[in-house]
N, C-alpha and C positions, 0 to 999 in steps of 0.2 A: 419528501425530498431529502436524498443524503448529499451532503455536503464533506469534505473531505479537504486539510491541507496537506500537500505532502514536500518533507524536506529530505533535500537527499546532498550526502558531501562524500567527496574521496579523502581518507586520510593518509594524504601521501608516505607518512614515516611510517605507515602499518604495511604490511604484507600479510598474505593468504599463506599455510605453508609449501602451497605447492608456486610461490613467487607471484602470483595472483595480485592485484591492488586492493587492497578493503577499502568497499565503499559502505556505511552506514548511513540511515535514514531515521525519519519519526515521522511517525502521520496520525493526525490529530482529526475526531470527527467532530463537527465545528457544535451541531445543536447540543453534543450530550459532553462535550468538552474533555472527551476521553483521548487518551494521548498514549501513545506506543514507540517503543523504540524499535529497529529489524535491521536486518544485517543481509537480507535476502529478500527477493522476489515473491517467495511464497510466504514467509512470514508476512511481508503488506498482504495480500491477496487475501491471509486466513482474516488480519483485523478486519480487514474491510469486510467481508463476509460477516466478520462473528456482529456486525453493528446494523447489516443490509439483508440479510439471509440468502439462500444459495441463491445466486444470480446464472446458473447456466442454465439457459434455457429457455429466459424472460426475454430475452433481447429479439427473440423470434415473437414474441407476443406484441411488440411496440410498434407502430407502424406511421410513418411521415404524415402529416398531415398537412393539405397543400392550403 
């Protein structure tokens, strides 16, 4: 099981240069206490990956159990 904290804040006095807010984040994977900072969407996505391995795909392998 992966475990995952994820922090995420807007830094109001920053701007994007296209006027955009910049929001940065860190997300920390809790068993192996490895921690990242990202600035984007796809950055979290890759750490999380690089700690889980590709997860497209799996999620069709899982199924409810009543």
């Amino acid at each position: 099981m992966n475990t995952f904290v994820v922090r995420i804040w807007w830094e109001p006095d920053l701007t994007r240069p296209d006027g955009r807010p910049l929001w940065r984040g860190q997300v920390q994977h809790v068993s192996s206490e490895r921690a990242f900072a990202f600035q984007s969407l796809t950055e979290l996505l890759r750490f999380i990956q690089s700690q889980t391995g590709d997860l497209e795909g799996k999620a069709d392998s899982y199924t409810e159990k009543a």
